[in-house]
C-alpha positions in Angstrom: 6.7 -5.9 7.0 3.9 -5.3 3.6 2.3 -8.8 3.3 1.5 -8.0 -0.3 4.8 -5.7 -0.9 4.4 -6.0 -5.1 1.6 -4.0 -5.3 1.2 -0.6 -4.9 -2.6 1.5 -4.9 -1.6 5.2 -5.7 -4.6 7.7 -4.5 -5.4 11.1 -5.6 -7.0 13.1 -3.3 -7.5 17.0 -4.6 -7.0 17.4 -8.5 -3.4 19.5 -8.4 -2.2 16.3 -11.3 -4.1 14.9 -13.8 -5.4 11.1 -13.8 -2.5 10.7 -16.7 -0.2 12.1 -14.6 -0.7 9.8 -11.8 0.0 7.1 -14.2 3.3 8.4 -15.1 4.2 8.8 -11.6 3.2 5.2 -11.0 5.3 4.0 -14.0 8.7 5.6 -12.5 7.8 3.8 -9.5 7.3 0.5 -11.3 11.1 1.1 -12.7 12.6 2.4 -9.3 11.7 -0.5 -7.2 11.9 -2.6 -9.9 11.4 -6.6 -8.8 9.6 -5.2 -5.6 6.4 -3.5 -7.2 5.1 -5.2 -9.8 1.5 -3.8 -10.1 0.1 -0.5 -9.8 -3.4 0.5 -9.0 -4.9 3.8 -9.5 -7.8 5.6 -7.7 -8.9 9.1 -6.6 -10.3 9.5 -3.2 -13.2 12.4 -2.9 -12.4 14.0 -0.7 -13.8 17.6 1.2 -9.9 18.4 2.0 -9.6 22.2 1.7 -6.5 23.7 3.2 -5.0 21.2 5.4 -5.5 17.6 7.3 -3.9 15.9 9.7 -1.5 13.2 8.1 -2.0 10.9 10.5 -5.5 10.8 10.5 -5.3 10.9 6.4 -3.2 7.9 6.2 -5.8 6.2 8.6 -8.4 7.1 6.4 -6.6 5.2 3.5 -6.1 2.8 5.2 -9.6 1.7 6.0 -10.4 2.3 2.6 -7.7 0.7 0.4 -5.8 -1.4 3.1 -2.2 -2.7 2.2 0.7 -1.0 0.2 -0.9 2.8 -0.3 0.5 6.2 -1.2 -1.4 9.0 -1.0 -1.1 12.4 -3.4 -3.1 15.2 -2.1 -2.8 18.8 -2.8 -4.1 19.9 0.9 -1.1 20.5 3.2 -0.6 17.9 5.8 0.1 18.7 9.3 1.2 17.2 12.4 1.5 17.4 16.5 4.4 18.8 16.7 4.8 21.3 19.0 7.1 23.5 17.4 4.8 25.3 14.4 8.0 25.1 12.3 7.8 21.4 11.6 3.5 21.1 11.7 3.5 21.1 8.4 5.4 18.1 5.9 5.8 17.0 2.9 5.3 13.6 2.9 5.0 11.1 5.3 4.2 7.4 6.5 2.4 6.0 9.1 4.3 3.4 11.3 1.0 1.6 12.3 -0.3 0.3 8.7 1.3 0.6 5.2 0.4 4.0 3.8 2.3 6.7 2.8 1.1 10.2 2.0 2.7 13.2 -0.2 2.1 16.8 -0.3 1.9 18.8 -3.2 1.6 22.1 -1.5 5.5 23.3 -0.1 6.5 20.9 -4.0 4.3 23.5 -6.3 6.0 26.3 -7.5 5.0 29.8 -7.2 2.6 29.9 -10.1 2.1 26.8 -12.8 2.8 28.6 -15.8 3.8 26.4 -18.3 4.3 23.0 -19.1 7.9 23.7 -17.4 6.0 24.5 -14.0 4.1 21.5 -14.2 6.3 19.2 -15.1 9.0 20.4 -12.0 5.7 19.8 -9.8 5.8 16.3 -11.1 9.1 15.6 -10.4 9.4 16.6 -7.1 6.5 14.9 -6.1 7.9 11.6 -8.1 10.8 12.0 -5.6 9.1 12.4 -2.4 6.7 9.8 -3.3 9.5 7.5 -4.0 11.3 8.4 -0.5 7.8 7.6 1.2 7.2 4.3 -0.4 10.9 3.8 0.4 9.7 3.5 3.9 7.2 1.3 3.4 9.6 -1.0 2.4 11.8 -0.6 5.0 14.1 1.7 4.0 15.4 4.5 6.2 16.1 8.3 6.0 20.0 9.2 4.7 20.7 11.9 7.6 23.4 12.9 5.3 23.5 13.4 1.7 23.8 9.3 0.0 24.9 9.7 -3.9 23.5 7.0 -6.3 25.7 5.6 -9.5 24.3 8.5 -11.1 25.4 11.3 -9.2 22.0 12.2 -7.9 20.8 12.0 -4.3 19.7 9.0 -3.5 15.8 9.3 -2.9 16.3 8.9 0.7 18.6 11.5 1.6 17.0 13.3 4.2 19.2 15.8 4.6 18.4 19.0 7.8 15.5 20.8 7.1 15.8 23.9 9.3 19.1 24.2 7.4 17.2 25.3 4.8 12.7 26.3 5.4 10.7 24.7 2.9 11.4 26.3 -0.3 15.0 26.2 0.6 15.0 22.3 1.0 12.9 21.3 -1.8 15.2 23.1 -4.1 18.4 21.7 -1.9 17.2 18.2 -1.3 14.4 17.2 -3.1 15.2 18.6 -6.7 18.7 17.0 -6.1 17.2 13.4 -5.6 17.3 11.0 -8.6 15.0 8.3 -9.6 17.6 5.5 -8.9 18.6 4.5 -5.3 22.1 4.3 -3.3 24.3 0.9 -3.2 23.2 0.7 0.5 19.5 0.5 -0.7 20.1 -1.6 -3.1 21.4 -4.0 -1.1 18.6 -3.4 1.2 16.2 -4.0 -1.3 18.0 -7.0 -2.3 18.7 -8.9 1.1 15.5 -8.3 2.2 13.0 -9.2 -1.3 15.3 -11.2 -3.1 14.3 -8.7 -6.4 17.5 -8.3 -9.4 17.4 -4.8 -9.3 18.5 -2.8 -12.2 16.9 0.5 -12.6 20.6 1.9 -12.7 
């Protein structure tokens, strides 16, 4: 369990969201684990990613750096060991070992970023798997099926299958159907196990 759970350092590694951005990110954190994180730090890792790094090596490389409750946002796809070449690749992850969490921008960026439109959808979805990753580092686990919140959105840890769907398929499936607000279940979770008067609802 995080010795220091209430605060979170966010790290940019790449430049695919601006500095501001990562503070807007980090303020929709603040209000989705509301009574659990109470501080945010930003920072921006250099960094000579260029198409891909392995996650697990990239969360130890936070870790050594930052140490304690860490995400990581980096536009460099992050792959694993897995065997089959279908799942080497993921969107976000955490590392069981330490408490950091990386996301991917890569499979969450549309096609082109056109617009403000573009960029703000890339925000979003990276909000939401960013919140399903810290999630985890708080104990939470995966929803194997689809968990509503009050709202009517996904909860942030529905996992749902992802060779139901390939990438593209599943981030427009799953991930753009996750809200910012978590399931009764997690609540409670989040409730039992830090004592926090959660309201984000």
């Amino acid at each position: 369990m995080l010795s220091d759970i209430d605060k979170l350092t966010i790290v940019r590694i790449g430049n695919v969201v601006s500095y501001s951005t990562l503070q807007r990110i980090g303020d929709r954190l603040l209000a989705a684990f509301k009574g659990v994180i109470r501080h945010i730090s930003l920072s921006h890792h250099e960094s000579p990613i260029a198409g891909s790094i392995d996650a697990f090596l990239l969360t130890m490389i936070l870790h050594s750096e930052y140490r304690g409750h860490t995400l990581g946002i980096t536009d460099a796809d992050l792959k694993t060991q897995d065997a089959d070449e279908f799942y080497n690749v993921i969107i976000g992850g955490k590392n069981p070992r330490n408490d950091v969490a990386v996301v991917s921008t890569r499979q969450l960026c549309p096609e082109r970023i056109e617009s403000d439109q573009d960029y703000e959808l890339l925000v979003d979805r990276t909000l939401k798997v960013a919140l399903h990753e810290v999630g985890h580092n708080l104990g939470l686990t995966d929803h194997g099926r689809y968990a509503f919140a009050s709202d009517g959105a996904l909860c942030p840890m529905s996992k749902g299958e992802f060779n139901k769907f390939g990438y593209q398929g599943y981030v427009r499936a799953v991930i753009d159907g996750r809200g910012d607000n978590f399931c009764d279940d997690c609540d409670r979770f989040l409730r039992s196990v830090y004592g926090s008067p959660r309201s984000a609802h």
